[in-house]
NUGUDO-427314 format. One record per residue (C-alpha): x, y, z; residue number from 1; residue in one letter. Coordinates in steps of 0.02 Angstrom, whole numbers, plus 50000, padded with zeros to 5 digits. Layout:
+-------+-------+-------+-----+------+
!    xx !    yy !    zz ! pos ! code !
+-------+-------+-------+-----+------+
!     X !     Y !     Z ! NUM !    a !
...
+-------+-------+-------+-----+------+
END
This chain:
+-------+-------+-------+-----+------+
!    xx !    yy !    zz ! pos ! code !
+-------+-------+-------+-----+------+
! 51195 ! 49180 ! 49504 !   1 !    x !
! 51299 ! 49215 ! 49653 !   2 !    x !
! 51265 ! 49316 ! 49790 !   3 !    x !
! 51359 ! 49453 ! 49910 !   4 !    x !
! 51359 ! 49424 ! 50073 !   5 !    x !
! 51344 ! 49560 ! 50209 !   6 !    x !
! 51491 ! 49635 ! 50247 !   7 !    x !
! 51483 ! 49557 ! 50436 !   8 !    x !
! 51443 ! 49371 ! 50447 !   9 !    x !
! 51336 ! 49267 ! 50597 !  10 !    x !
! 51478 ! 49189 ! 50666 !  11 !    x !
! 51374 ! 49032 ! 50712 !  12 !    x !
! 51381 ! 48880 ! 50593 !  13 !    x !
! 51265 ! 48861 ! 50474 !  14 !    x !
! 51203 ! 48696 ! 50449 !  15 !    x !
! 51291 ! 48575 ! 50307 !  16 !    x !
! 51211 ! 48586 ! 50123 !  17 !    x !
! 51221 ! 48452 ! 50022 !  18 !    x !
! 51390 ! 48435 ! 49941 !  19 !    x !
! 51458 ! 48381 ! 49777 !  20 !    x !
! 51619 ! 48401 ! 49675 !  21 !    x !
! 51679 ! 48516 ! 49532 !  22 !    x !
! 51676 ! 48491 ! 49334 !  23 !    x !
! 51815 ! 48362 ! 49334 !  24 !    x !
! 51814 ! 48262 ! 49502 !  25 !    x !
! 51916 ! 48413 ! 49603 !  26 !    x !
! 51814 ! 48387 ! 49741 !  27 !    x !
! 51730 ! 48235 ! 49739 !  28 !    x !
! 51809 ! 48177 ! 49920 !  29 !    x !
! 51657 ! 48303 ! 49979 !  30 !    x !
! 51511 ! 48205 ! 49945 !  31 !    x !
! 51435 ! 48016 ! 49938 !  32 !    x !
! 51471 ! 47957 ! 49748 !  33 !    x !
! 51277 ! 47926 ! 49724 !  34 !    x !
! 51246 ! 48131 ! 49787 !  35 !    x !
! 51371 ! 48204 ! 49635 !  36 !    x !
! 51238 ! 48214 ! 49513 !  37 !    x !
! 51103 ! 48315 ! 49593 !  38 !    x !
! 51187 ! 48404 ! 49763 !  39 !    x !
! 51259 ! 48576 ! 49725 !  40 !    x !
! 51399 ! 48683 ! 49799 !  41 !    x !
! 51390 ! 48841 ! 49872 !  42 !    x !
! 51569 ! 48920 ! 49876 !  43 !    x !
! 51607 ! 49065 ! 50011 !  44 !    x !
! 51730 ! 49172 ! 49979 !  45 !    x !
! 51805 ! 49316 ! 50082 !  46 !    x !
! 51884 ! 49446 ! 49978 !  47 !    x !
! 51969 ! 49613 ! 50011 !  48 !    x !
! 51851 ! 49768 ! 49954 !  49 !    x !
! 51986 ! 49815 ! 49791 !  50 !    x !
! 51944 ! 49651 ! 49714 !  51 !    x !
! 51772 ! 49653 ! 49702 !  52 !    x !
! 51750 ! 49685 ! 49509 !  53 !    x !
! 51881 ! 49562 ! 49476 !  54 !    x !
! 51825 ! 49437 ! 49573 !  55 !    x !
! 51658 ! 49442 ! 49521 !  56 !    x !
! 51718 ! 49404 ! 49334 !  57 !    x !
! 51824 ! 49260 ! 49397 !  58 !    x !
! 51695 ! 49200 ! 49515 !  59 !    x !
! 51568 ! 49179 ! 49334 !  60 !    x !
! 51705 ! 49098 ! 49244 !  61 !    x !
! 51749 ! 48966 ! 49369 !  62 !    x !
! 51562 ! 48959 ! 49382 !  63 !    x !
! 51563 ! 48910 ! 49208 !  64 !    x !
! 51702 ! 48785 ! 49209 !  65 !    x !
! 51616 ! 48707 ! 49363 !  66 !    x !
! 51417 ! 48661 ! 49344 !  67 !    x !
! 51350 ! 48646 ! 49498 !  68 !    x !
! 51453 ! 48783 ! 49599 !  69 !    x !
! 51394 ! 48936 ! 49662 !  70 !    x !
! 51528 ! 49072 ! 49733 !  71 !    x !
! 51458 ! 49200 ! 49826 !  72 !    x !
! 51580 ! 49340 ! 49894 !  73 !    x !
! 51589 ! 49423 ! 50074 !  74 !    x !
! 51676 ! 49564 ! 50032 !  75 !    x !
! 51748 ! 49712 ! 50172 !  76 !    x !
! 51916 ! 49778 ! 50217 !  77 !    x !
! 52044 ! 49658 ! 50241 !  78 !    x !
! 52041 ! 49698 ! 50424 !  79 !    x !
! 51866 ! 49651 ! 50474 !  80 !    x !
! 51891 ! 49487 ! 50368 !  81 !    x !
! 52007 ! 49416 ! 50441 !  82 !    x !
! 51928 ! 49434 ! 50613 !  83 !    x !
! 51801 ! 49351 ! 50545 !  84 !    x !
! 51890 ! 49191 ! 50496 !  85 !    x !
! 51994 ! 49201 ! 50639 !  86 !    x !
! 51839 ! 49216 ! 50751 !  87 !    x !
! 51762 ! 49026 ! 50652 !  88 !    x !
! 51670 ! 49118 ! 50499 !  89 !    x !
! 51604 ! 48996 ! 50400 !  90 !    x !
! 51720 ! 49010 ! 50236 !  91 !    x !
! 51811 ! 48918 ! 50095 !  92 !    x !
! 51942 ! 49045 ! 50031 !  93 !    x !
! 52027 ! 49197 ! 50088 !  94 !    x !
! 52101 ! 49315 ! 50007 !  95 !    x !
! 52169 ! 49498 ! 50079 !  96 !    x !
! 52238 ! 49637 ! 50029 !  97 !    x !
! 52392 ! 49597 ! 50126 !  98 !    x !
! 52522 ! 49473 ! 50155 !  99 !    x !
! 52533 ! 49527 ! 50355 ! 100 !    x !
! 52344 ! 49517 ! 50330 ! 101 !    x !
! 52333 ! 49322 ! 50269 ! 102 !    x !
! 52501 ! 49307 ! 50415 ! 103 !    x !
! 52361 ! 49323 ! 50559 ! 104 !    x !
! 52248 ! 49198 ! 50474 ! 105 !    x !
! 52402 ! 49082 ! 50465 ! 106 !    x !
! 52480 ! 49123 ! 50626 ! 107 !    x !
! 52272 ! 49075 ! 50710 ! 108 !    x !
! 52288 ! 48906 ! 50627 ! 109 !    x !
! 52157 ! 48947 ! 50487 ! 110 !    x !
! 52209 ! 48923 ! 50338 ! 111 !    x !
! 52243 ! 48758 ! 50244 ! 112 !    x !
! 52437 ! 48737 ! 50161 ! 113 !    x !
! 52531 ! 48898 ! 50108 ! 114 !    x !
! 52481 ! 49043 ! 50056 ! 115 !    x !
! 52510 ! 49095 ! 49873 ! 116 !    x !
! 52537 ! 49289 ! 49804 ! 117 !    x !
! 52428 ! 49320 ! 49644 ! 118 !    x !
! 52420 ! 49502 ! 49612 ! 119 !    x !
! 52500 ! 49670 ! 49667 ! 120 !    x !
! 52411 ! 49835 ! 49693 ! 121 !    x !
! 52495 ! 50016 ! 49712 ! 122 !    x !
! 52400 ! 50193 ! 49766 ! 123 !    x !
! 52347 ! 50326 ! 49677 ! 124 !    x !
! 52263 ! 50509 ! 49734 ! 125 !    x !
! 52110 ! 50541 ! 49655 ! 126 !    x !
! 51998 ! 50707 ! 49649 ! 127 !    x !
! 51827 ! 50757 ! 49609 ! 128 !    x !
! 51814 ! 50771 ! 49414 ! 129 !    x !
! 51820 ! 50940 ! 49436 ! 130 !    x !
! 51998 ! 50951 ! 49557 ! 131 !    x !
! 51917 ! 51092 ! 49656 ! 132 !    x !
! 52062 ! 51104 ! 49780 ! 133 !    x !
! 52161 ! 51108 ! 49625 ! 134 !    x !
! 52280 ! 50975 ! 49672 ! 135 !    x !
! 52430 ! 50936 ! 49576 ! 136 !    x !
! 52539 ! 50824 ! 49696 ! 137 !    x !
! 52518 ! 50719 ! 49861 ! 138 !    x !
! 52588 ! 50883 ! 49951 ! 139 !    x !
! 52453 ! 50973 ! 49879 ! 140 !    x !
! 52343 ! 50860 ! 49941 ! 141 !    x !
! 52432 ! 50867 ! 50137 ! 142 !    x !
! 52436 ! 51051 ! 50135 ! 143 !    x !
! 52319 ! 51147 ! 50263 ! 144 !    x !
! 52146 ! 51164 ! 50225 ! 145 !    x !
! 52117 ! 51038 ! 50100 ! 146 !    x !
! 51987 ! 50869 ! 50138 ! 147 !    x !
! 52121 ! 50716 ! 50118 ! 148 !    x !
! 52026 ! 50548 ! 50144 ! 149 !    x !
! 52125 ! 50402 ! 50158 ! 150 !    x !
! 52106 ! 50207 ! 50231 ! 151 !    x !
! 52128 ! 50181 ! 50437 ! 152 !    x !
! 52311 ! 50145 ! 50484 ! 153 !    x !
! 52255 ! 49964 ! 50525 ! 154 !    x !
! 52183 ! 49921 ! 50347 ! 155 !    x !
! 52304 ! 49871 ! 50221 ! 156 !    x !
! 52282 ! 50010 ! 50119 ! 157 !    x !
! 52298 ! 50131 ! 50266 ! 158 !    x !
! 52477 ! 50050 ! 50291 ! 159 !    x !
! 52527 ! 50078 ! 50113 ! 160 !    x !
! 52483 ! 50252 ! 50140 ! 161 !    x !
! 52599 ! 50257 ! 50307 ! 162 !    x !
! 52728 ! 50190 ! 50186 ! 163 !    x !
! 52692 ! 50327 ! 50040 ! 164 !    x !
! 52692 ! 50478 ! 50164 ! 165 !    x !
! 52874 ! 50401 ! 50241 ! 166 !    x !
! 52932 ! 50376 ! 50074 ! 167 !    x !
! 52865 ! 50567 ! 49995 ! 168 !    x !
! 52935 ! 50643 ! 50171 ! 169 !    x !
! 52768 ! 50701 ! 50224 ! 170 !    x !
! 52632 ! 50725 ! 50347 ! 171 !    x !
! 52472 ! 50655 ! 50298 ! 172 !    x !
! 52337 ! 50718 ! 50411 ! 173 !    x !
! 52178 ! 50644 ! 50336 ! 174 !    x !
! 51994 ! 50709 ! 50398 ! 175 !    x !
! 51915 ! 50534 ! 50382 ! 176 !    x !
! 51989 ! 50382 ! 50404 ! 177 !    x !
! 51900 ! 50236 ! 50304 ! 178 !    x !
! 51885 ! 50042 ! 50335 ! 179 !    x !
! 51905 ! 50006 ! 50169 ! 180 !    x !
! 51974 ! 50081 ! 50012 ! 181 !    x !
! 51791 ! 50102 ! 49911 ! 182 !    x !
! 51745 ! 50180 ! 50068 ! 183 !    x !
! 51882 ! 50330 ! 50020 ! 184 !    x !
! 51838 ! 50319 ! 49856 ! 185 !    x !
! 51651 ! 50340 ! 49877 ! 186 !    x !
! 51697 ! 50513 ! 49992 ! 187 !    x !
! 51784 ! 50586 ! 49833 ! 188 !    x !
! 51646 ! 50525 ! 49692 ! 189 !    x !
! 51516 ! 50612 ! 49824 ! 190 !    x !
! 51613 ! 50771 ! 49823 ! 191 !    x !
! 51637 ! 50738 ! 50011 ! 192 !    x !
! 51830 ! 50750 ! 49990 ! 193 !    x !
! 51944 ! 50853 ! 49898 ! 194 !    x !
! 52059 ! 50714 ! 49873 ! 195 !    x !
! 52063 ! 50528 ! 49914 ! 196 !    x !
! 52230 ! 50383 ! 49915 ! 197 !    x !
! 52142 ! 50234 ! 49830 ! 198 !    x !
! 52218 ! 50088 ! 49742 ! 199 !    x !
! 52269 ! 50101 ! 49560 ! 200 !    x !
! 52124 ! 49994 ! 49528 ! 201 !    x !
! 52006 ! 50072 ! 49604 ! 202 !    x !
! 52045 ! 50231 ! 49515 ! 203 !    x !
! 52010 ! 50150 ! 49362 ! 204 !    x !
! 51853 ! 50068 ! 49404 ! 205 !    x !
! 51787 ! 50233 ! 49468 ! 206 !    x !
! 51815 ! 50300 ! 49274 ! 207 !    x !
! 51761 ! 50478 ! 49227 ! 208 !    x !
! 51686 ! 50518 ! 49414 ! 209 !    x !
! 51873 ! 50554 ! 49483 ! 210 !    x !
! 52025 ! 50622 ! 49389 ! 211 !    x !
! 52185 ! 50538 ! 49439 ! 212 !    x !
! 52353 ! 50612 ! 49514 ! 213 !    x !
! 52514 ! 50489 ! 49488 ! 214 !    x !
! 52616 ! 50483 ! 49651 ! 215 !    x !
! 52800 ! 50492 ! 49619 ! 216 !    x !
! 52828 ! 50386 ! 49752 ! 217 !    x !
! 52684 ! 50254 ! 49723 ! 218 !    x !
! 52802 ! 50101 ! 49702 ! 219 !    x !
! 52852 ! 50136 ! 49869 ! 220 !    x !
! 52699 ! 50065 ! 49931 ! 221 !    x !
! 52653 ! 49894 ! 49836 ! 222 !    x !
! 52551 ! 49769 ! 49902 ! 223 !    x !
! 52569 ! 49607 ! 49883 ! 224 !    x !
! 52378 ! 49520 ! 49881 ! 225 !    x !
! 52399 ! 49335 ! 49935 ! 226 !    x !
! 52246 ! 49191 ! 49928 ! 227 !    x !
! 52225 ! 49027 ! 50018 ! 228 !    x !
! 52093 ! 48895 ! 50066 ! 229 !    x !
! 52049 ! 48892 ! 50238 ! 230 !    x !
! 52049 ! 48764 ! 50350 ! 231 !    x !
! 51892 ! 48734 ! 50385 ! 232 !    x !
! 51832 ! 48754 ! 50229 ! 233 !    x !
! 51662 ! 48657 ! 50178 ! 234 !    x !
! 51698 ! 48623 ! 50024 ! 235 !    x !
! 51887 ! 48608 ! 50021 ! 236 !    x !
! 51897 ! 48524 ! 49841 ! 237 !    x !
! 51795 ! 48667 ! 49742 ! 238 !    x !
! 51910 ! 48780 ! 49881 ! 239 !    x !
! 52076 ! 48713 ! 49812 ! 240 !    x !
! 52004 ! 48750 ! 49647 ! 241 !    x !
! 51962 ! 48923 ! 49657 ! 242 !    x !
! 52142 ! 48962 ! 49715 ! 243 !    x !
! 52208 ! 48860 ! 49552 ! 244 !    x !
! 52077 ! 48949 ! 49442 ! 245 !    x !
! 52121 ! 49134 ! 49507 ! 246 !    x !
! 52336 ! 49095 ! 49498 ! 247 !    x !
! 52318 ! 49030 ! 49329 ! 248 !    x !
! 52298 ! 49093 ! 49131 ! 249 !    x !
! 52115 ! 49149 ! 49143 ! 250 !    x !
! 52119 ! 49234 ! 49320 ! 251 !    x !
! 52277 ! 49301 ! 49302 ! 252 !    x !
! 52196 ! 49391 ! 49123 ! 253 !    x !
! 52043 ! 49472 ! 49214 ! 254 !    x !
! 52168 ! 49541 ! 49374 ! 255 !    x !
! 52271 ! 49587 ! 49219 ! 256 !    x !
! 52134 ! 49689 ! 49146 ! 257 !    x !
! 52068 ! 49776 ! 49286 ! 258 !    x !
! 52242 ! 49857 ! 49331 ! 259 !    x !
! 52306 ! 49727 ! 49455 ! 260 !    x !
! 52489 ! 49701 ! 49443 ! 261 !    x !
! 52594 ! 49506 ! 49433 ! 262 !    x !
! 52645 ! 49474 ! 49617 ! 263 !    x !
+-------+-------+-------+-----+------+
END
């Protein structure tokens, strides 16, 4: 079974496991031909905080297509990921929340070909099941006096909040700032918050422990959610294959199902 890894990585390398290729040859430039039988792969992948569920269902899928691959997740805010590749974090695939995210990656020489888009993501306000602060609106939510939690301004989420308070014409002036968007919506589930700006997704992963406020101006604010293999990948084959696996039919189904929208 696959494993999380911490949110913040050793940046030192890790020494080299023994390689081998995917169900079907995909990576088979990775290993001696008389290893493939017996090596195994380990695939790392570093993936924004909102995709966790999904990815974990994708990640047993293209487990199952694949005998002989592990993919284990380092999952965070977008932000502290990417300074992690950027800084030599040893990887396979990245995939943000952001396309100006995945841009630094590209513009620090780490990532491998072009980036592709695969799903989209809008906000949502969310309240205690309760709505103590009886909020009704995103101005409700900015007025005085009431607990707004929302994502940092340098997290991808926090910019698509920028974005929805330009776009509603107001002031958002948040008492926590988060590093990730399960960080806001943990305040609000605790009762920490009286209201929260979390992904669409996240809203309806959190179920019954939040009750949801549309934003009129929510599509104001999409995010575009790109993936690539990284350059120094370790396993670029199984890498290449991942990406394939999440842009195509069955990936494409789960993001489907768990809220995310078509890029």
């Amino acid at each position: 079974m696959r494993a999380r890894l911490p949110a913040l990585l050793v940046l030192a390398a890790a020494s080299a496991p023994v390689m081998t290729g995917c169900a079907g040859g995909s990576a088979a430039q990775d290993v001696p031909a008389q290893d493939t039988a017996t090596a195994d792969v380990t695939l790392t992948v570093f993936t924004a905080a909102s995709l966790s569920d999904a990815f974990e269902q994708i990640g047993e899928d293209f487990e199952a297509e694949h005998p002989g691959v592990t993919v284990r997740f380092n999952v965070a805010g977008s932000s502290d990921l990417v300074q992690q590749v950027i800084a030599g974090a040893p990887a396979d695939v990245f995939a943000p929340a952001d396309v100006p995210t995945m841009d630094r990656a590209v513009g620090a020489g780490a990532v491998s070909g072009t980036p592709r888009p695969f799903a989209t993501n809008v906000l949502t306000l969310v309240t205690p099941p309760d709505n103590p602060a009886g909020i009704a609106s995103l101005a409700d939510a900015a007025a005085e006096g009431v607990n707004l939690v929302a994502c940092a301004p340098q997290v991808p989420c926090g910019q698509a909040t920028a974005a929805l308070a330009r776009a509603s014409g107001l002031a958002l002036d948040p008492v926590s700032e988060e590093s990730s968007v399960t960080d806001v919506l943990g305040k609000v589930t605790s009762g920490e918050a009286d209201a929260g700006l979390v992904y669409v997704t996240d809203a309806a992963r959190a179920g019954d422990a939040v009750r949801t406020v549309d934003l009129e101006h929510a599509r104001s604010a999409v995010n575009t959610y790109p993936i690539a293999a990284l350059a120094e990948a370790e396993h670029p084959g199984p890498a290449d294959a991942f990406v394939e696996h999440v842009l195509g039919a069955q990936g494409q189904e789960v993001l489907g199902h768990a809220g995310f929208g078509h890029p």
